[in-house]
DSSP file (Angstrom, degrees, kcal/mol; ACC not computed):
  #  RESIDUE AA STRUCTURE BP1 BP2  ACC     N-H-->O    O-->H-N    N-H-->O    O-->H-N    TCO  KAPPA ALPHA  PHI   PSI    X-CA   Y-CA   Z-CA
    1    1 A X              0   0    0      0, 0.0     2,-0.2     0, 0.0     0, 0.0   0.000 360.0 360.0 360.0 143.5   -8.4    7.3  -24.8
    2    2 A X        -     0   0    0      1,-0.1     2,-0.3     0, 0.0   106,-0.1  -0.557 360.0-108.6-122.4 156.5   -6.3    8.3  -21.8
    3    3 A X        -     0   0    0     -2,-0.2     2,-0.3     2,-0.1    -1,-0.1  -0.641  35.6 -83.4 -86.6 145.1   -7.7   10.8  -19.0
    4    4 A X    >>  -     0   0    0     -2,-0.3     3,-2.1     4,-0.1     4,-0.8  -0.393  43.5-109.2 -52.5 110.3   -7.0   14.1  -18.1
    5    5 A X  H 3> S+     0   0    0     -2,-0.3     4,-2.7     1,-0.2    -2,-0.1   0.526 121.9  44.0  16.3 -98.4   -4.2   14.6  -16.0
    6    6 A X  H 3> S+     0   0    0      2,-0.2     4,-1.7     1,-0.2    -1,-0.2   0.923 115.1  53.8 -14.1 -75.6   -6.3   15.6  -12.9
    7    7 A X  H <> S+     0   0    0     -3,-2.1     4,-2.1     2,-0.2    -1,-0.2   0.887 110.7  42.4 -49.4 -60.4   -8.8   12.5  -13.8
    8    8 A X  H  X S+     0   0    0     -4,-0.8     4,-1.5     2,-0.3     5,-0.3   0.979 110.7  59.3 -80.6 -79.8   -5.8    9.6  -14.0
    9    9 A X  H >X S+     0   0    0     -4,-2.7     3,-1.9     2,-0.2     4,-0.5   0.632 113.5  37.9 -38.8 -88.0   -4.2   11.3  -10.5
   10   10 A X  H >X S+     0   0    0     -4,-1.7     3,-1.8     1,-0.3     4,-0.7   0.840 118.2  50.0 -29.7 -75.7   -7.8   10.5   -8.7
   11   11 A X  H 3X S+     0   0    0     -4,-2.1     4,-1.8     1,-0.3    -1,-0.3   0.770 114.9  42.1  -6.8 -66.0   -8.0    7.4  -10.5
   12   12 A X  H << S+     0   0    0     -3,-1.9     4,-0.3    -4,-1.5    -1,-0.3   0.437 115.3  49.3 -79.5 -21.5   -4.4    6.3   -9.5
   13   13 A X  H XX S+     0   0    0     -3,-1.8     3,-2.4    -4,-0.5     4,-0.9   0.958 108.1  53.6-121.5 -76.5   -4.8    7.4   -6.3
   14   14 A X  H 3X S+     0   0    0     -4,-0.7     4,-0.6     1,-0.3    -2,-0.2   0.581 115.7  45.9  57.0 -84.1   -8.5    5.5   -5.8
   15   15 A X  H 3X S+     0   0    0     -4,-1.8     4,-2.9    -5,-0.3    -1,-0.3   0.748 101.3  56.2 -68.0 -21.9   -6.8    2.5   -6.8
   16   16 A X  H <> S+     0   0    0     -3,-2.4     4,-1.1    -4,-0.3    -2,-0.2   0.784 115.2  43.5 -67.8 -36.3   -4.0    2.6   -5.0
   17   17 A X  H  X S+     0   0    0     -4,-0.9     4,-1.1     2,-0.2    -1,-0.2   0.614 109.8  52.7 -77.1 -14.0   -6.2    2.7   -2.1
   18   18 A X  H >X S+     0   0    0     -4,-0.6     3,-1.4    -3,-0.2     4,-1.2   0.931 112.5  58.0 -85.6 -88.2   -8.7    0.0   -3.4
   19   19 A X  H 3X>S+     0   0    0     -4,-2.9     4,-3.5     1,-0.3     5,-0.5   0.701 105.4  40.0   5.7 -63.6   -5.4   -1.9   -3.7
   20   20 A X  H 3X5S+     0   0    0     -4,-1.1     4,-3.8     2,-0.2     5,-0.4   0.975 108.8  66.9 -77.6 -41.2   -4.2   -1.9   -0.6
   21   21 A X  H <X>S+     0   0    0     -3,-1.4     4,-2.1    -4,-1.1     5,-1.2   0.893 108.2  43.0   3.3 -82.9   -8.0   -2.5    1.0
   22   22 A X  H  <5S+     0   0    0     -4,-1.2     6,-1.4     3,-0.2    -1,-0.2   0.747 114.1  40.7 -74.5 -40.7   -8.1   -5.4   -0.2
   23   23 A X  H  <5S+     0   0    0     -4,-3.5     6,-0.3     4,-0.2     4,-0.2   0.919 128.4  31.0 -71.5 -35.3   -4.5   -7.2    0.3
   24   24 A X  H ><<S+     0   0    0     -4,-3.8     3,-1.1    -5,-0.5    -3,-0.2   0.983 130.2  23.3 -82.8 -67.0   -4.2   -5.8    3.7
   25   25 A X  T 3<5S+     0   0    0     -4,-2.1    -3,-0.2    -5,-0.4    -4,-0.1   0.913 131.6  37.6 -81.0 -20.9   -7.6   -5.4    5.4
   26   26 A X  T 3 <S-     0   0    0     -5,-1.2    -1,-0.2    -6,-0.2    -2,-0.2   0.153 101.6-134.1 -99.0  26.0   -9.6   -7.7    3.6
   27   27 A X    <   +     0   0    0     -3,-1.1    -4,-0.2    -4,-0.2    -3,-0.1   0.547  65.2 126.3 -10.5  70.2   -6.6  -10.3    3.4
   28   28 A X     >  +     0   0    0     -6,-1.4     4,-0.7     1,-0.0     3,-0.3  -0.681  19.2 153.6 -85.2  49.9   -7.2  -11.0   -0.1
   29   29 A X  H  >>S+     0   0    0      2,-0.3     4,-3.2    -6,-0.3     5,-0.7   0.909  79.9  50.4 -74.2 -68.6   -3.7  -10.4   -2.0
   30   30 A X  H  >5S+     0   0    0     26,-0.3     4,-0.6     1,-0.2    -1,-0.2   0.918 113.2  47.2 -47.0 -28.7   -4.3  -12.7   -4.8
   31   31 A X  H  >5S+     0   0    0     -3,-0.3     4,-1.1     2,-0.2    -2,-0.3   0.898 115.9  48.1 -82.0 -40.4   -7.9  -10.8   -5.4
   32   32 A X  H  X5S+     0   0    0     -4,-0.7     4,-0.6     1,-0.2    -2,-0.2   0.597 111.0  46.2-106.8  -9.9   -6.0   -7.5   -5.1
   33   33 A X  H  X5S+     0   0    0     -4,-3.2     4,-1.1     1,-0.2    -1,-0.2   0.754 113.6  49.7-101.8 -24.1   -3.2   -8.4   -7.5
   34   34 A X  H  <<S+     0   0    0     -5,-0.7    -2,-0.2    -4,-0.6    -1,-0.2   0.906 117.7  38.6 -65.8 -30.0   -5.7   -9.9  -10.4
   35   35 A X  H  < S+     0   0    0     -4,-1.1    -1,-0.2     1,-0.1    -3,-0.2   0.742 134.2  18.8-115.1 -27.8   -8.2   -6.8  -10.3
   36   36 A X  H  < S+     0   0    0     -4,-0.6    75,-2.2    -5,-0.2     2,-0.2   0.717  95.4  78.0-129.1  -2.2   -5.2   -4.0   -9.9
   37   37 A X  E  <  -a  111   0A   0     -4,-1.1    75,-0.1    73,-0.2     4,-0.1  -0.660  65.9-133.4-101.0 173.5   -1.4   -4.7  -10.7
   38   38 A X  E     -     0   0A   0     73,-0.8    -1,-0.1     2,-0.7    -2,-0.1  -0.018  44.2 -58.6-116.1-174.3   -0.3   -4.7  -14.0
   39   39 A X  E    S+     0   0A   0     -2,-0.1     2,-0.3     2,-0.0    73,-0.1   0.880 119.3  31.2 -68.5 -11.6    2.1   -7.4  -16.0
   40   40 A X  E     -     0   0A   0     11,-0.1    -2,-0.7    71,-0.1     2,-0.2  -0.850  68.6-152.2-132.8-177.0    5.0   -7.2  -13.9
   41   41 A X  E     -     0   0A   0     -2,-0.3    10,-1.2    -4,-0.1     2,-0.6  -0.953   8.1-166.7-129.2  80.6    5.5   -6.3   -9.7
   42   42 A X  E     -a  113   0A   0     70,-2.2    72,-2.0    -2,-0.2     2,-0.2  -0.890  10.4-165.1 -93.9 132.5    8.9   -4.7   -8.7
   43   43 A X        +     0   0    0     -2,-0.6    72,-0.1    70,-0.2     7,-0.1  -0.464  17.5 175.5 -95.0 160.0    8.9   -5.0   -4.9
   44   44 A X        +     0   0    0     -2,-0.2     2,-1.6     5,-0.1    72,-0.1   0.239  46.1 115.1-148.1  19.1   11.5   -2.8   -3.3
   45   45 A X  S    S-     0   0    0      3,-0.2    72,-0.1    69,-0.2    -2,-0.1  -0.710  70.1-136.4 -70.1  92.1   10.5   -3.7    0.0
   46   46 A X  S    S+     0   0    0     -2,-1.6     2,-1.5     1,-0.2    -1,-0.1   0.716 100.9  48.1 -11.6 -74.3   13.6   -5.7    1.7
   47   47 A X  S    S+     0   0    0      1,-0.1    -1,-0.2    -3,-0.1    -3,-0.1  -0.771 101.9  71.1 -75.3  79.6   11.2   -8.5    3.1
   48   48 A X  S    S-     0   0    0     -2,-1.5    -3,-0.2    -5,-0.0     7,-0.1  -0.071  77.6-135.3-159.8 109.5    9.4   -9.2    0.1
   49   49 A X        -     0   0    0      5,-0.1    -4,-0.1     1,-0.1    -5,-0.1   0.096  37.5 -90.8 -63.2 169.6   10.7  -10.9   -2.7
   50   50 A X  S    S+     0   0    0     -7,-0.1     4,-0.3     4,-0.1     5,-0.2  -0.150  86.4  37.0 -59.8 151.2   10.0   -9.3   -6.6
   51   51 A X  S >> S-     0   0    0    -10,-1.2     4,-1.0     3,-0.1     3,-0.6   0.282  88.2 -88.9  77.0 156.7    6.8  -10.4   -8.8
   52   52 A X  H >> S+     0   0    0      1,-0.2     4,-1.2     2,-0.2     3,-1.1   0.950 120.3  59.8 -51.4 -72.3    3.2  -11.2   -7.7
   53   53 A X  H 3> S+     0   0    0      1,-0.3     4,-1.7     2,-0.2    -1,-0.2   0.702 113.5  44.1 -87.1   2.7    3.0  -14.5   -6.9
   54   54 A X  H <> S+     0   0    0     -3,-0.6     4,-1.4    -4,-0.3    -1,-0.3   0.772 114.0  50.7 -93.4 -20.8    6.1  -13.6   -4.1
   55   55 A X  H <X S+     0   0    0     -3,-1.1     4,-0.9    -4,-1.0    -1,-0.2   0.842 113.4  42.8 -83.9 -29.0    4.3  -10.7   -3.1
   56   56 A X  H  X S+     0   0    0     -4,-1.2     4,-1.6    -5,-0.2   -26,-0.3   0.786 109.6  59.0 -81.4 -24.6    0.8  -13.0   -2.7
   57   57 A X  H  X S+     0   0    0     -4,-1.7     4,-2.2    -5,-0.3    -2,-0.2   0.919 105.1  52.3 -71.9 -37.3    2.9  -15.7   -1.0
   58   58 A X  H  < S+     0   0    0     -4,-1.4    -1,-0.1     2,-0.2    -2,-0.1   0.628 111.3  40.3 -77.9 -24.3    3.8  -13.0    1.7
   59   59 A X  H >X S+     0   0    0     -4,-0.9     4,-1.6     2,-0.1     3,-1.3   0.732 106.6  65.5-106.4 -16.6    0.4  -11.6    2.7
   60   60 A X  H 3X S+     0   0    0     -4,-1.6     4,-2.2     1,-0.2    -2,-0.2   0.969 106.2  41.2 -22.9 -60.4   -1.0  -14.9    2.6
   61   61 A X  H 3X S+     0   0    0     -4,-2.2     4,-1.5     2,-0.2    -1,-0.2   0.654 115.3  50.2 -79.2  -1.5    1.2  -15.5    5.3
   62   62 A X  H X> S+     0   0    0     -3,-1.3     4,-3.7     2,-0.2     3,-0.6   0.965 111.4  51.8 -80.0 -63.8    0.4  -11.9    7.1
   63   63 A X  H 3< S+     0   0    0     -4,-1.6    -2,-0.2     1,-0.3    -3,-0.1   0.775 114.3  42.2 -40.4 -58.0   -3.1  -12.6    6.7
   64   64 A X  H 3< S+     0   0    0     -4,-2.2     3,-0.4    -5,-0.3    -1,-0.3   0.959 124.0  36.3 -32.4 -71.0   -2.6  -16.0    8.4
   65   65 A X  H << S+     0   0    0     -4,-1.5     2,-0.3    -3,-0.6    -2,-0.2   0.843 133.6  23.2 -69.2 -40.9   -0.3  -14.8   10.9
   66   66 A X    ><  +     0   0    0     -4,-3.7     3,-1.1     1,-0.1    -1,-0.3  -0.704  68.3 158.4-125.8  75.8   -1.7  -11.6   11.7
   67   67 A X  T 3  S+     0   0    0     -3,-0.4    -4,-0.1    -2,-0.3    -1,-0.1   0.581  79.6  56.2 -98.9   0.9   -5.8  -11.9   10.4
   68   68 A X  T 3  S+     0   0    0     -3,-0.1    -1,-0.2     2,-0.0    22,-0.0   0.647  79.3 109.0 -98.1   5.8   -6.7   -8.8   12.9
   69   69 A X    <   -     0   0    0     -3,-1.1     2,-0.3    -7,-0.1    22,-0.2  -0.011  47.3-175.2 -68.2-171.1   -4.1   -6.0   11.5
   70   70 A X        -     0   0    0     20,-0.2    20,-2.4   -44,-0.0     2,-0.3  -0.904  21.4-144.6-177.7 152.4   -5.8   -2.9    9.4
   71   71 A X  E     -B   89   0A   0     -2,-0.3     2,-0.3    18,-0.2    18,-0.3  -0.982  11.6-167.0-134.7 107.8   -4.6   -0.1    7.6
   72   72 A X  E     -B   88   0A   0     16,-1.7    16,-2.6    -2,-0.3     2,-1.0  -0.755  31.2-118.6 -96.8 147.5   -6.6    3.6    7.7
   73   73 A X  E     +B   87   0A   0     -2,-0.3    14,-0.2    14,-0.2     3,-0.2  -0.778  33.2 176.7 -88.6  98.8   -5.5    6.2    4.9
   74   74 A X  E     -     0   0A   0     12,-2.9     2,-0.5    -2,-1.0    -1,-0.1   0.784  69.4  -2.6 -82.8 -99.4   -4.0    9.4    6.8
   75   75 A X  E     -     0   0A   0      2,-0.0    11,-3.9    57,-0.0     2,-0.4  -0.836  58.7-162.3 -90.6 119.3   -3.0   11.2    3.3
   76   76 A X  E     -B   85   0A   0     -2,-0.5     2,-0.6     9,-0.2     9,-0.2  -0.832   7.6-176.2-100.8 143.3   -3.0   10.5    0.1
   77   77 A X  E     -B   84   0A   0      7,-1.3     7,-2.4    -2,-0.4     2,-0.3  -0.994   5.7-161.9-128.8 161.3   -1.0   12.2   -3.0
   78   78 A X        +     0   0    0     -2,-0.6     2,-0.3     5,-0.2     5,-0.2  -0.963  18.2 153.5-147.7 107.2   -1.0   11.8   -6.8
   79   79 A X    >   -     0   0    0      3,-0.5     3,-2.8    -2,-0.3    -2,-0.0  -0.995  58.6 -33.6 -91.3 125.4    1.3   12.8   -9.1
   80   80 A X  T 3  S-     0   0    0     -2,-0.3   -71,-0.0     1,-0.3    24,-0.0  -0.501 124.0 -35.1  80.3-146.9    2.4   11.6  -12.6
   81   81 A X  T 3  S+     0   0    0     24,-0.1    24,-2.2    -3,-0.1     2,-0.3   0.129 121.6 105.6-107.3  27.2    2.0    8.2  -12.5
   82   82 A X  E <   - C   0 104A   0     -3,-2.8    -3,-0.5    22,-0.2     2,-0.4  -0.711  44.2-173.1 -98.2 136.5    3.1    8.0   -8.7
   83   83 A X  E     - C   0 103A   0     20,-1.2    20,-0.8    -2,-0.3     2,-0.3  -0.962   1.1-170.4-126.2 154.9    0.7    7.6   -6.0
   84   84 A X  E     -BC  77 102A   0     -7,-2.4    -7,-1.3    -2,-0.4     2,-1.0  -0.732   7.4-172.1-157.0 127.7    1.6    7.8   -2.3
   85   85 A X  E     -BC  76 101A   0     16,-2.3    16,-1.0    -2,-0.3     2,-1.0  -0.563  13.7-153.2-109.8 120.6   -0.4    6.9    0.3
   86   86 A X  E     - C   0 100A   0    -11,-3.9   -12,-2.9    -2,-1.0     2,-0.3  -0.743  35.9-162.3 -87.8 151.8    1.0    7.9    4.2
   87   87 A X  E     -BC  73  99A   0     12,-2.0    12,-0.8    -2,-1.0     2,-0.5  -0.771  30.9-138.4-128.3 161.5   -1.1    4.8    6.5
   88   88 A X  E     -BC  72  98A   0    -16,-2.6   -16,-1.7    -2,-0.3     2,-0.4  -0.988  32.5-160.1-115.0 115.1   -1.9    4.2   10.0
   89   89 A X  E     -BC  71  97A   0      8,-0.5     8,-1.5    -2,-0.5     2,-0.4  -0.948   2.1-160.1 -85.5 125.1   -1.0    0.1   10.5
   90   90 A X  E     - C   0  96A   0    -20,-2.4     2,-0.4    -2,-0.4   -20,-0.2  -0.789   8.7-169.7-113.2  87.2   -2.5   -1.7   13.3
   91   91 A X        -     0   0    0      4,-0.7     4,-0.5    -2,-0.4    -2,-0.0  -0.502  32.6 -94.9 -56.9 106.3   -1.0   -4.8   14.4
   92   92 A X  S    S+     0   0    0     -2,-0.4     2,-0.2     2,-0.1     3,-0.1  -0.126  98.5  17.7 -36.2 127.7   -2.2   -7.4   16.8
   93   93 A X  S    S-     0   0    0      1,-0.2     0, 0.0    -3,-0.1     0, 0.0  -0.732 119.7 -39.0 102.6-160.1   -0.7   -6.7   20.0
   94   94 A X  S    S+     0   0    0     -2,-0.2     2,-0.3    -4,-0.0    -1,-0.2   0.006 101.2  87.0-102.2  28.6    0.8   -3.4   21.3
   95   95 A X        -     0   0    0     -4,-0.5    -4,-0.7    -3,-0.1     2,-0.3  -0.989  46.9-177.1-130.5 124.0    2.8   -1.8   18.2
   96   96 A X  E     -C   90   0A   0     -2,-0.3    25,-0.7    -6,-0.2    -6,-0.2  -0.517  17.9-142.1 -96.4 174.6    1.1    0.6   15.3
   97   97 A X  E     -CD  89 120A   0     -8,-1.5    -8,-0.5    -2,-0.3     2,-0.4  -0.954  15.4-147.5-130.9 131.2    3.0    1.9   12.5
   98   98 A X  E     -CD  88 119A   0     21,-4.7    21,-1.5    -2,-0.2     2,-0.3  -0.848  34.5-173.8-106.2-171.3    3.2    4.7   10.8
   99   99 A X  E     -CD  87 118A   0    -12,-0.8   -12,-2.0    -2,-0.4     2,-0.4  -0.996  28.3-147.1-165.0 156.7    4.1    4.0    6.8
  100  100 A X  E     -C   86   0A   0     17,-2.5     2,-0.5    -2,-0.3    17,-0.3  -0.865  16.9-173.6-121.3  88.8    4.9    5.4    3.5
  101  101 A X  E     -C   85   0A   0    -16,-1.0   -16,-2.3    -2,-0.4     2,-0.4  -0.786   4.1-171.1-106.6 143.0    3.7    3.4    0.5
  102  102 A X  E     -CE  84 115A   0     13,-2.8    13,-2.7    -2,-0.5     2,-0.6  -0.989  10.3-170.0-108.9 110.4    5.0    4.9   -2.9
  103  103 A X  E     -CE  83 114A   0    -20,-0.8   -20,-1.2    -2,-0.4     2,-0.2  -0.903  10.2-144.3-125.4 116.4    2.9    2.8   -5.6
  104  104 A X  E     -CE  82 113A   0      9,-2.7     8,-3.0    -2,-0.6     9,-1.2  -0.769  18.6-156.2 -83.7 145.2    4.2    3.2  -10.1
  105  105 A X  E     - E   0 111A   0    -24,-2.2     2,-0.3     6,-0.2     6,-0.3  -0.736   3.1-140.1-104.9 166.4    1.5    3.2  -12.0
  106  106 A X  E >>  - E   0 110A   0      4,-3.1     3,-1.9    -2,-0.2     4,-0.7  -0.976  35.4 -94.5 -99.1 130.6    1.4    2.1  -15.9
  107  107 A X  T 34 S+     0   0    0     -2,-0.3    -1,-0.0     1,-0.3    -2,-0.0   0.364 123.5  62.9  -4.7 -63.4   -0.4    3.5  -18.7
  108  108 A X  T 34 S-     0   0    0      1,-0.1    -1,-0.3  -106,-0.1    -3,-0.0   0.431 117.6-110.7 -44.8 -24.2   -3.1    1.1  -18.4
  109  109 A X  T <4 S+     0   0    0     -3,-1.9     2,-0.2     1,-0.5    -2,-0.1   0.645  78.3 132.6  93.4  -2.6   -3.9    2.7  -14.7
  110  110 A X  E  <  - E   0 106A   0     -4,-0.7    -4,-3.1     1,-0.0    -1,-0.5  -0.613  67.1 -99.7 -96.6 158.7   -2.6   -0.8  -13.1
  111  111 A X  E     +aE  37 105A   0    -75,-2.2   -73,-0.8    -6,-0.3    -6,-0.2  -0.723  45.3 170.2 -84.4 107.4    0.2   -0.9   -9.9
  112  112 A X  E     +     0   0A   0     -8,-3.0   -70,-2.2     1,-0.4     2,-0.3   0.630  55.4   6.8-102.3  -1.6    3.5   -1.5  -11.4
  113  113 A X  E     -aE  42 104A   0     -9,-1.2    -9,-2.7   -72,-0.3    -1,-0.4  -0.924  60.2-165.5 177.7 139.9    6.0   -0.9   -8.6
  114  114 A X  E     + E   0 103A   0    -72,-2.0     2,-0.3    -2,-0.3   -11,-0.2  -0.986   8.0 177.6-149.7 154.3    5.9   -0.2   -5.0
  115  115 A X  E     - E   0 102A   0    -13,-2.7   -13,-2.8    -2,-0.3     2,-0.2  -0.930   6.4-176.7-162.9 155.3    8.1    1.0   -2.1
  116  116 A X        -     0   0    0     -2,-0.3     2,-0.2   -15,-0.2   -15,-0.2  -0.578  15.0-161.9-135.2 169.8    7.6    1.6    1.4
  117  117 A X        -     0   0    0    -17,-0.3   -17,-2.5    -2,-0.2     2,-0.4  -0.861  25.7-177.6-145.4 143.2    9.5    3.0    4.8
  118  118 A X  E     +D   99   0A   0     -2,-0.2     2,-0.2   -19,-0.2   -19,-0.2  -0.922  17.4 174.4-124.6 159.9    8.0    2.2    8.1
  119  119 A X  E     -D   98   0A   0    -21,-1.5   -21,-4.7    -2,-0.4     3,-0.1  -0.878  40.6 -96.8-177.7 149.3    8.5    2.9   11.6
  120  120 A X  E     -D   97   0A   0     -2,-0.2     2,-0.7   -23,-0.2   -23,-0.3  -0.192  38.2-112.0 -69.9 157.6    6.5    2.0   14.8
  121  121 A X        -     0   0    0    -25,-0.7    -1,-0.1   -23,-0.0   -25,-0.1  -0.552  47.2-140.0 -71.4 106.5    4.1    4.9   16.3
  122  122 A X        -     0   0    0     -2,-0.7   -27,-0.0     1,-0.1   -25,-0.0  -0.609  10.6-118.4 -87.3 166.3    6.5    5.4   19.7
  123  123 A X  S    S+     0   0    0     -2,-0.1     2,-0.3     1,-0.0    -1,-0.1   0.861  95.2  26.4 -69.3 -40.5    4.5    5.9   23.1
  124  124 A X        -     0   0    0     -3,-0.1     2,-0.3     6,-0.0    -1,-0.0  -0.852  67.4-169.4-119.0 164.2    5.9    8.9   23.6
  125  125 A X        -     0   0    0     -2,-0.3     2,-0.0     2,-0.1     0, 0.0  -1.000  39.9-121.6-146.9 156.8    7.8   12.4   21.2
  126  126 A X  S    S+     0   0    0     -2,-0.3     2,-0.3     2,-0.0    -1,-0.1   0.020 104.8  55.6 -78.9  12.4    9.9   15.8   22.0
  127  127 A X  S    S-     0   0    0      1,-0.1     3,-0.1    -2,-0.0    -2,-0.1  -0.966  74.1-140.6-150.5 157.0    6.6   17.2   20.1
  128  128 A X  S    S+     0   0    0     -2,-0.3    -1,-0.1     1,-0.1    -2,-0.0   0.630  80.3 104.8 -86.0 -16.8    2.9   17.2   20.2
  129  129 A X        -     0   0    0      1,-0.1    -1,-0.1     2,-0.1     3,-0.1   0.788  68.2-160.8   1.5 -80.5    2.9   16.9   16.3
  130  130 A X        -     0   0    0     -3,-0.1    -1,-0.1     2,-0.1    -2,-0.1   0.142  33.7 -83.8  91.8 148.9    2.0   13.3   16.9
  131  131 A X              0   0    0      1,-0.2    -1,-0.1   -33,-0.0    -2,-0.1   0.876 360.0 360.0 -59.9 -28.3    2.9   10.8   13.3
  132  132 A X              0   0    0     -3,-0.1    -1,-0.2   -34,-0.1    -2,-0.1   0.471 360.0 360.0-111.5 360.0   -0.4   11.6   11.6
């Protein structure tokens, strides 16, 4: 039995953030693709090759490289079977991020597909806006 619209958007959106939790700040990628992606991975992320295990090989080695970064959840939205979550990334050293992950979801409520854009938080802007 499938959820009500509404219900599966919260749901999808939930996970998408549980998801990301886990590979990024808790640098667990292999825990995060067993509990939330679905039978296949399409990456569209340039640096990251296609399927899970390339997409576990690749925060392994963030996690490694980088074991202090963190990710906070500025805004989230949920349509359809689309989730998109805008992030605050925090990097070792002097550079934040801001980011745009776009995560498909599948019937089933698993992460089938993902794509991102990034670009660093710059020290100064022609606005007080600010990135988040």
């Amino acid at each position: 039995m499938s959820l009500p619209q509404n219900a599966q958007n919260t749901a999808n959106a939930e996970t998408a953030k549980a998801f990301y939790d886990l590979m990024f700040n808790q640098c667990e990628p292999a825990l995060a693709v067993e509990r939330y992606v679905g039978a296949q991975y399409i990456q569209h992320n340039p640096d990251v090759a296609d399927g899970k295990q390339a997409f576990i090989d690749y925060f392994v080695r963030m996690a490694a490289e980088y074991p202090d970064k963190s990710v906070r959840f500025i805004r989230t939205v949920a349509q359809d079977n689309l989730v998109v979550l805008h992030c605050h990334q925090s990097w070792p050293g002097d550079q934040d991020y801001a980011g745009m992950d776009i995560f498909r979801f599948d019937a089933a409520g698993k992460i089938v597909e993902h794509w991102d854009v990034l670009q660093p938080v710059p020290p100064t802007s022609k606005h007080d806006n600010g990135m988040f």
